[in-house]
Every structure is written in C-alpha cells, then in structure tokens.
DRENPAFI-472193 format. One record per residue: residue in three letters; x, y, z of N, C-alpha, C, O in turn. Coordinates in pm, whole numbers, plus 50000, padded with zeros to 5 digits. Example, Ala and Ser with C-alpha at 12.3 -4.5 7.8 and 13.67 -1.06 7.14 Angstrom:
<recs>
ALA513194943150780512304955050780513204967050780514244966850846/SER512854977550708513674989450714512905000350787513415011450804/
</recs>
This chain:
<recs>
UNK825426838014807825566839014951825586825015011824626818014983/UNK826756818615109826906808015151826636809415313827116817615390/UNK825786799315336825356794715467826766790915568827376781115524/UNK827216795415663828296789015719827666780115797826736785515857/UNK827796769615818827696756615911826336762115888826026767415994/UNK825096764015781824046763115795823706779915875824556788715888/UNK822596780515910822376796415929822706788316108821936780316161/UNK823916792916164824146789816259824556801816362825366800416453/UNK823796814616330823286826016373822126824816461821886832416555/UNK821136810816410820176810016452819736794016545818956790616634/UNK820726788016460820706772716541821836766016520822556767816422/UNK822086756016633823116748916676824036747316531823306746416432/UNK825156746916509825646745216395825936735216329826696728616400/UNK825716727416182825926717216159825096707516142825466696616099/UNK823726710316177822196702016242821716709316133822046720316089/UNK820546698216084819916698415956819016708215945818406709515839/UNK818806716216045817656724716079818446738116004818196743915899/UNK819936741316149820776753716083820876749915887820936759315808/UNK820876739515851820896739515695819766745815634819756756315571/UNK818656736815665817306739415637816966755515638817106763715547/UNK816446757215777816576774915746817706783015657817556789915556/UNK818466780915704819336788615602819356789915437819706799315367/UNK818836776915403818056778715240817166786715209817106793315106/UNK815976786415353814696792415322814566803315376813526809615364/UNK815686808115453815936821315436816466834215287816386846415273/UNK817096820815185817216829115112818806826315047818986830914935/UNK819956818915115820796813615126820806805615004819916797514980/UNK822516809414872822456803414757822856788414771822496779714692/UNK823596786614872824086772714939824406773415097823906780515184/UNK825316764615103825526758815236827196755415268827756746215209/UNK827726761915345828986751815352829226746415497829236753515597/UNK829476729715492829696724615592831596719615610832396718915518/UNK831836717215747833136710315733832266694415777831216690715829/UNK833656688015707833516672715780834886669815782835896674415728/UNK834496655515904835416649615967835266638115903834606635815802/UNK836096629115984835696614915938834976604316072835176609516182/UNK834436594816077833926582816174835246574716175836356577916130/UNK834876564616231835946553616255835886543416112836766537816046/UNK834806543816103834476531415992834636543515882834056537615792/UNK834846550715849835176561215684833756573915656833696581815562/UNK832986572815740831936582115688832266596815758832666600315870/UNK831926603015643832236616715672831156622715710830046621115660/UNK831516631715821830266635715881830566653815933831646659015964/UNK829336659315929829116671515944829526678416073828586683416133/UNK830806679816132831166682216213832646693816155833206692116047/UNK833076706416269833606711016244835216706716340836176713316299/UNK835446699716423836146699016560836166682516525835306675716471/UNK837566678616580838046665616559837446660216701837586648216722/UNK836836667616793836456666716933834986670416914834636677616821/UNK834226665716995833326664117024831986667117132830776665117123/UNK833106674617267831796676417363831546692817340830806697217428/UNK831996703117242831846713417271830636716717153830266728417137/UNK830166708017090829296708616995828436696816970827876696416860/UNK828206686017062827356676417094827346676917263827866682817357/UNK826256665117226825696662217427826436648617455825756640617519/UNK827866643917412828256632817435828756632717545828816621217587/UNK829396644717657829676643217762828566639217860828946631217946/UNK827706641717865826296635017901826076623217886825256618217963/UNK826626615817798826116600217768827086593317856828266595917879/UNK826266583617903827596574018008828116565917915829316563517925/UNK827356560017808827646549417731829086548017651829716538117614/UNK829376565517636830536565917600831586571317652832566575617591/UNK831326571317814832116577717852833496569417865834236577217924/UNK834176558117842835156551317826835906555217694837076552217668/UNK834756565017590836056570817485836596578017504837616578317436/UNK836466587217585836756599217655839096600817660839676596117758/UNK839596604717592840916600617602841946610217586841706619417507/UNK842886610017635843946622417606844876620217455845466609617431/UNK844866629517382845666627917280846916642917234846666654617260/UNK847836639317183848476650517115847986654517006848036647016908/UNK847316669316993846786677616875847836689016866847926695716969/UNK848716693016757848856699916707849766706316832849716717916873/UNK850906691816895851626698417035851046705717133851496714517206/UNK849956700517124849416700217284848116694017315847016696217265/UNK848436686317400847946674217462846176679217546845816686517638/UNK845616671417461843776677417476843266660717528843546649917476/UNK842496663417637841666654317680839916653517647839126659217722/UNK839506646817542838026650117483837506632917428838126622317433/UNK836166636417378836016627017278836266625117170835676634317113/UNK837066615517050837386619116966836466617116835835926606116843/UNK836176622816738835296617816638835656604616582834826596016551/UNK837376603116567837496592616452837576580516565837766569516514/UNK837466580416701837126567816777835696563516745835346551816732/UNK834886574616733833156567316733832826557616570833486561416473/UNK832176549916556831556544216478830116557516365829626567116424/UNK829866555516265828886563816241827646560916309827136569916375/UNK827146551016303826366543216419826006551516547824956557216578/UNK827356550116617827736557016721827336571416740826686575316837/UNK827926582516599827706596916627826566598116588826036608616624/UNK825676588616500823966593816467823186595716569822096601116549/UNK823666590816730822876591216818822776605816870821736611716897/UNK824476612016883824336623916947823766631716901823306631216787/UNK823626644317006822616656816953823716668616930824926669416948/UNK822746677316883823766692316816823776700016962822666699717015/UNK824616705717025824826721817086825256732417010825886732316904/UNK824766744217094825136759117037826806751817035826876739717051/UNK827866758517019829076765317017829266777217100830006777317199/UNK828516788717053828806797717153827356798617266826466806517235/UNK827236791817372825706796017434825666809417471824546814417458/UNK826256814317499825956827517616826266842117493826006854217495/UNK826746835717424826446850917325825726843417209825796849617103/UNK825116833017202823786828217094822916820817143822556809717103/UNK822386829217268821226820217335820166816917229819416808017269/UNK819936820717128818856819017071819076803217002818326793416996/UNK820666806216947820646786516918820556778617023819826768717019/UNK821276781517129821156774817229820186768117278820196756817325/UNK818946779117260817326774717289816896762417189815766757617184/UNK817926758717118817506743317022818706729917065819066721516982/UNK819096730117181820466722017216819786712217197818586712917220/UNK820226703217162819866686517187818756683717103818556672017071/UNK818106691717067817196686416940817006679916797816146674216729/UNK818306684016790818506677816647819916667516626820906672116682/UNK820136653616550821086649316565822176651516486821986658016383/UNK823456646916515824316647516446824116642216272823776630416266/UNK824216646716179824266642416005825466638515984826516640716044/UNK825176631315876826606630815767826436641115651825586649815634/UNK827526637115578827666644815444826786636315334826336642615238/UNK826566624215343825566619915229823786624415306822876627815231/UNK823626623515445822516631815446822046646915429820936651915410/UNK823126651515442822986669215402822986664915271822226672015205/UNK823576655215197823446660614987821986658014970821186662614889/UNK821826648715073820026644415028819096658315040818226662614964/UNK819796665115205819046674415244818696688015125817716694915101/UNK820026687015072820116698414980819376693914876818716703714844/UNK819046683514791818626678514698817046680514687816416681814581/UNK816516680514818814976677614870814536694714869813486700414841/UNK815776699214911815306718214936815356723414802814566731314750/UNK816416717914751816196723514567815066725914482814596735214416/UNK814676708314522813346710414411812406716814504811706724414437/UNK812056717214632811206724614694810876735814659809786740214622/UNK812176742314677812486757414624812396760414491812146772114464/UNK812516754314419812516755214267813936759814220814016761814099/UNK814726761314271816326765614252817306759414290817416754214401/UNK818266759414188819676750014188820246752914340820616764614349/UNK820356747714426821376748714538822956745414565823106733214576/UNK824186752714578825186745914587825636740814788825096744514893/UNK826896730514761826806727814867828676731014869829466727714781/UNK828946737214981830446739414982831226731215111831146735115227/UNK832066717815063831976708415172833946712415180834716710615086/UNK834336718215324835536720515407835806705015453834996698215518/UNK837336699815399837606686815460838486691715574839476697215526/UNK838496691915728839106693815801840296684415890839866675315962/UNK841396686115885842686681715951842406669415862841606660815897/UNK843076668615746842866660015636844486648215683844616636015670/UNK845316657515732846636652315757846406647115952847406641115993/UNK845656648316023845766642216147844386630116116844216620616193/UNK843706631916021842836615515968843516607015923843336595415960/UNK844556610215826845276602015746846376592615835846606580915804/UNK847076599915960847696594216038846766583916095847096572616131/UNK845776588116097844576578516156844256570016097843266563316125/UNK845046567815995844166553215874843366557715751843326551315646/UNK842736569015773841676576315745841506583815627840936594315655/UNK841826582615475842526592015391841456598615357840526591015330/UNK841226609215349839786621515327839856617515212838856612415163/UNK840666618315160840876620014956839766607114888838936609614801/UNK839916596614936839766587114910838366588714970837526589814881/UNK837796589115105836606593215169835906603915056834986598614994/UNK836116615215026835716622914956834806617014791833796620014727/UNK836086605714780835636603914574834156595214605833346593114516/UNK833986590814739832236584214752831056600114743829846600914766/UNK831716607014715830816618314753830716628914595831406638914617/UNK830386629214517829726637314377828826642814318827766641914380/UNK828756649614200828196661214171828356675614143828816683114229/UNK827996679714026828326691613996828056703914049828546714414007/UNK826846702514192826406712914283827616712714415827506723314477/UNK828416706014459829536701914528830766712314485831206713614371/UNK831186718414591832556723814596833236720014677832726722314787/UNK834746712114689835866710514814836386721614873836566732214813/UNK836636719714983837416735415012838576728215118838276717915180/UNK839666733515128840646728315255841696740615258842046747115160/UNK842286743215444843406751815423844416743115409845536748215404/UNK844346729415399845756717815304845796721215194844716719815138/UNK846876726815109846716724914945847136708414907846876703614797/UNK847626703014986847816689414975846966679114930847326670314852/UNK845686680414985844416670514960843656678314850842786672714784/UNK844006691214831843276701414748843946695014613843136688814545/UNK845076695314569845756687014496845766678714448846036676414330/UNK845286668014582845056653914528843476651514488843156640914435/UNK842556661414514841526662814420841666668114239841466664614123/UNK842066676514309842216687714112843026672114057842316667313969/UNK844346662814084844526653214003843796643813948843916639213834/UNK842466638814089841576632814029840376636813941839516630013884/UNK840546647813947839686656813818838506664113890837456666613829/UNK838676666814002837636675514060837706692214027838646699714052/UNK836786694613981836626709313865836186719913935835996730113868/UNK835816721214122835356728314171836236729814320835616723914409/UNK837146734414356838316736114474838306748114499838456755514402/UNK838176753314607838676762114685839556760514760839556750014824/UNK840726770914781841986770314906841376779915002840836790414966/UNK841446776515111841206786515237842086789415328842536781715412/UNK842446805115305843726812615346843456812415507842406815615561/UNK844386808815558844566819215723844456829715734843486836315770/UNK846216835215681846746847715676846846855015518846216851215418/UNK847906867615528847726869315415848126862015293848616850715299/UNK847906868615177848116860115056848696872414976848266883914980/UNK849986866714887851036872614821850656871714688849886862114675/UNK850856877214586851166875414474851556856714462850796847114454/UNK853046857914465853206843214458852566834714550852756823414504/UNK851876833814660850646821314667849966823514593850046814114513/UNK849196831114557848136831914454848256822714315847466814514270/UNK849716827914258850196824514139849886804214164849056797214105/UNK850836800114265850476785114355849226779714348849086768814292/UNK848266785514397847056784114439845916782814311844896776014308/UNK846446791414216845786788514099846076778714044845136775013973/UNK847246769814038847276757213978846776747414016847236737813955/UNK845966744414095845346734114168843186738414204842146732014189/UNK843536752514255842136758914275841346763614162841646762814043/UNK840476767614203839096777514108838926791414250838696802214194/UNK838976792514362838956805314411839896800914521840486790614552/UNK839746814614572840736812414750839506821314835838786830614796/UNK839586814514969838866819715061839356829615155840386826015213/UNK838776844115194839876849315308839366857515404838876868515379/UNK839446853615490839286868815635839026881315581839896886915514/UNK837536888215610838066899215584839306907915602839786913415503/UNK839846909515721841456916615719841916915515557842436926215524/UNK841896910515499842526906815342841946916615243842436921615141/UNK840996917915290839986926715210839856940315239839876949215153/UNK839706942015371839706958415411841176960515483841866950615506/UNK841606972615517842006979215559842246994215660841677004215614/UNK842986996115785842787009915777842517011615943842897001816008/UNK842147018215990842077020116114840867015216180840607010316290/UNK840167018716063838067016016104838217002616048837576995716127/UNK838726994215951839046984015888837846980415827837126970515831/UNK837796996715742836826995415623837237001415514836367006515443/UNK838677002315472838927004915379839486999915260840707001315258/UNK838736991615107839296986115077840586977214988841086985114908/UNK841186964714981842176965414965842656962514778841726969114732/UNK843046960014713843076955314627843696940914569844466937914477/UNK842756931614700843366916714676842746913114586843356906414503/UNK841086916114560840236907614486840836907514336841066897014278/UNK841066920114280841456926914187843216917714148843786916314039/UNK843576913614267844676905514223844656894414205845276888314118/UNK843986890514277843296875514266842646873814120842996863514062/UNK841896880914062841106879013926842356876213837842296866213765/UNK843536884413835844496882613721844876870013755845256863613657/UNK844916863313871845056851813831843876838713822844126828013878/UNK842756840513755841946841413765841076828113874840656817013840/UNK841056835714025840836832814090839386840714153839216852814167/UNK838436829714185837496839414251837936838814399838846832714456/UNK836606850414457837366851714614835836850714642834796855414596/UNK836226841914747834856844414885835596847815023836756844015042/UNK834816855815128834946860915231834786851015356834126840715365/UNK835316855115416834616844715572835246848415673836476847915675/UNK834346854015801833176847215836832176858115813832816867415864/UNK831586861015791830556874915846829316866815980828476858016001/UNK829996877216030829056872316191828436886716222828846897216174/UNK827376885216309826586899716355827266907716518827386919816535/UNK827556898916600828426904316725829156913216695829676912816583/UNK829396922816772830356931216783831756931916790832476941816772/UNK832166916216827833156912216826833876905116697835056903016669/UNK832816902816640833646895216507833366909716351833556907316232/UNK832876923816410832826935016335834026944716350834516946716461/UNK834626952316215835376964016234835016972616313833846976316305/UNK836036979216430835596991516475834366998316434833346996716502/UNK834357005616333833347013416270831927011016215831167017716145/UNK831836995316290830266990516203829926983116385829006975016401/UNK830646986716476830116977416636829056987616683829136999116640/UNK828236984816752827366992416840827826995016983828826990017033/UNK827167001717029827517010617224827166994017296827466994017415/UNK826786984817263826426974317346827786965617333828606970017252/UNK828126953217407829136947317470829406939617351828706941517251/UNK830326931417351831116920817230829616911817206828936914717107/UNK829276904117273828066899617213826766908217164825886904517086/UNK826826915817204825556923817122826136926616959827276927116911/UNK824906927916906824966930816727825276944516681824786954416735/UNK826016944916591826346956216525825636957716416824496953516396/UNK826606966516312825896965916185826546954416111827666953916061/UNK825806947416115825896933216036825776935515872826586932215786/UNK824566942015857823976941115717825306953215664826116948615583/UNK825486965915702826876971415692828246964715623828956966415523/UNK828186957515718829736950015651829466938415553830286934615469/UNK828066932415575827616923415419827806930015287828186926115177/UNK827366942415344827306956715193828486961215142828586965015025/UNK829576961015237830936962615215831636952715131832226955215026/UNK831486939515196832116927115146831516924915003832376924414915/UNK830116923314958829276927714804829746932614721829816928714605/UNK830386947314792830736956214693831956956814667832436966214604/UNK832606947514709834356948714725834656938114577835816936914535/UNK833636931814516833736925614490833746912314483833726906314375/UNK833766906514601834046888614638833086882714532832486890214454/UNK832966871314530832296860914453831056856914506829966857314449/UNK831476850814688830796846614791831236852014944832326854314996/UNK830206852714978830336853115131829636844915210828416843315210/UNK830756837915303830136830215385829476834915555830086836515660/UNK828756835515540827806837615707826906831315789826026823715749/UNK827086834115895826086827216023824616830415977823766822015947/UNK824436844715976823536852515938822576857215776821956867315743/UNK822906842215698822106844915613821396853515524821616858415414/UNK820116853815637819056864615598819606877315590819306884815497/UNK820606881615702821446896615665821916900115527821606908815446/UNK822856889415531823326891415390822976891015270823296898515178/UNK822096879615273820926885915167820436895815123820356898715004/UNK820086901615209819516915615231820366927915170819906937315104/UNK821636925715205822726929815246822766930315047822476939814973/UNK823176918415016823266918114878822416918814776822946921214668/UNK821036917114777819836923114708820066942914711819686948714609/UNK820616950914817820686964114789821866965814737822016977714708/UNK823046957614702823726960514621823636959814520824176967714442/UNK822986950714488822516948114361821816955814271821806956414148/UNK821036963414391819676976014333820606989214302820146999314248/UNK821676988214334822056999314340823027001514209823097011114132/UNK823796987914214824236986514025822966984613949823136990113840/UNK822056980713953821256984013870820406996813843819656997313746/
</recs>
C-alpha cells in the first residue's frame, strides 16, 4: 500500500509529517512527485507553481517572482518553482490543496516546511529502522520536458538520487527510458487514459509496472465491475498499481458514495477492497489507514 503525497487525507501534502504518519499508520511506502529548484535540487512538490500548495503568496520577499508564463498553451500567472533557489523554497510552508473539502489538513497550513527528495530518503531511512521494516519510496518526476527547456535535465538530477528501496515513475516514457538505459531496475509508466494491448507491449520494454485510474480497472454503470486489464498486463509481465483512492464522494463510483454532498466520505474502505481484489500490485492513497484495513481483510479472506 503506497502513501500518495504522504497520508495527505490527513495533512497538507508533500510535508514530512503527511509522510511520517502515513508510515505509522501502516503504509508499505510513500510516493512523492518532484520538481526541480533553480540551482538542480529536486524537491517534493507536485505543481511547477507554487501558491496553491505553499504560503509564498504571503511572503513579500518574493513577491517580484511572481510572473506570467506559457504552460502547456495557456498562459498562467504564479510563482514558479524552477525560479526559486533551494535555499529559497526551504523557507516556505505546506498548505492543504483542497481546504474546504479537507479541513482537517488544512488545520496544519503553514506548519511544516517545504522538503526535498534527499530529505524525505533520510526521512524514510529513520522510519525504517524505527519501524523495524523495509520501507519503499515511489519518486513521480513531473513535467520532465518543461525543466529540461529550463536548463534543468531531471535525468541527470535524478542519477544524484539511489538505492534499491527507490522506484521512478513518469507519464513521459521519454525520461522513463533514459533511466531503464542508465540501468535503473525499478520504473513505472503512469497511464492517463486507456491502455491497449500495444502500449502495454511498448511499455514493457523500458518499465517493471504501469500505473492506472481506476476507470481501467472497473467497469459498468456502478463502475464496479471488473475489467480484465490486470490480467493483460501480467502477460506482459507488467505489474499494475491503482491511483488515486480518495474517501470523498466525488473521487468514488456511483455505488460506493454516500446521501452526503461530493465532499463528504463514502465507502472508502469498499473500493480499497475492490481495487485488492482485482488484483493490482499497489495502490496508491490519501487515506492510508483505509486501505490498509481495506487490504489486511482481503487478505483474511484468501487465507
């Protein structure tokens, strides 16, 4: 069971804390995305921007980075990560992402600062032996191709970063590529949409699993019925992890939401039990402790 951005069900996402709990909830690893700094350090951030998940719009000090740029044909006015120095982003603090449907992270805004990726390996390293158990860490390189325009080559950023508890993940097969050449033995591809036979066939020459939306997995009206990707995926022998499992009502199939509004919780632990039994490898979630849960009764039940 993988931590998404840390158990960020419960706190700001990305902040050493959402990591922390999320181990000691029970969580087999962790997966973070990173970006890059100006000076090359990769850091625990999911968004090439910056005020919707830090308190940097608050700081005057930087308010002169503040700049309009073209993303992805269309023109966004924010802070940018790869303008700040690492220096620079160690100061800021974490925010929720969503406040008003996760007041509960929310209730930790600004408390904790921004990390890098060599302080989460420490972090993970320190919780291991704590725990007495191997921990993995699943690190997403994000917009690997709008860094590189930037000077910035992830690939190269990445080879400072090792270990056999370490997995890459990217929806680029490009940088995914230019790992598996340099001999990295642990890659994941992470699908959007669907996946064919022939991506798969693709995807195995470079990967060890593919990541996918549930939609990929279930089917059907209640969109709990399921599909037979995993089962295709193995022939080529690919593992599969899931993502996202969230508890809202809004990120659940029809048939597992509750009588309460898009932010209220459904059956969470429900669709953990689904995704378990479908087969996947891993599932990644906000919610941790659910899935845990979620996957300890599947477990009881093959046994």
């Amino acid at each position: 069971m993988i931590a998404h951005r840390g158990a960020s069900g419960y706190r700001p996402e990305h902040s050493a804390s959402a990591y922390r709990l999320a181990l000691r909830l029970g969580a087999d690893g962790v997966e973070t995305d990173v970006v890059a700094s100006r000076d090359g350090v990769l850091v625990c951030r999911h968004d090439v921007t910056l005020s919707r998940t830090t308190d940097v719009a608050g700081r005057p000090e930087f308010r002169k980075l503040r700049r309009t740029l073209d993303i992805g044909g269309r023109s966004l006015t924010d802070w940018f990560v790869h303008d700040f120095t690492w220096a620079q982003l160690a100061t800021l603090k974490c925010r929720e992402r969503w406040p008003r449907k996760r007041s509960v992270s929310a209730a930790y805004d600004r408390r904790y600062p921004v990390i890098s990726l060599t302080q989460l390996q420490q972090l993970i390293e320190l919780e291991s032996d704590r725990l007495g158990r191997g921990l993995r860490l699943f690190v997403e390189l994000k917009e690997p191709r709008f860094f590189e325009h930037a000077g910035l080559a992830m690939s190269e950023l990445a080879a400072d970063h090792t270990g056999s508890a370490l997995t890459w993940m990217s929806f680029d097969p490009v940088i995914l590529k230019q790992l598996r050449q340099r001999g990295e033995k642990q890659i994941i591809h992470i699908a959007e949409g669907g996946v064919g036979g022939r991506e798969l066939r693709a995807i195995a020459t470079y990967a060890d699993g593919v990541a996918v939306r549930r939609r990929a997995l279930f089917s059907g009206n209640d969109g709990v019925k399921p599909t037979s990707f995993v089962a295709k995926a193995g022939k080529r022998g690919l593992d599969v992890y899931a993502y996202t499992h969230r508890a809202e009502n809004q990120h659940l199939p029809k048939a597992l939401r509750s009588d309460g509004g898009d932010h209220e919780h459904g059956d969470a632990a429900g669709e953990a039990r689904l995704l378990f039994e479908s087969g996947v490898t891993g599932v990644m979630s906000d919610f941790p402790d659910v899935a845990v849960a979620a996957r300890a009764e599947v477990l009881a039940q093959v046994s």
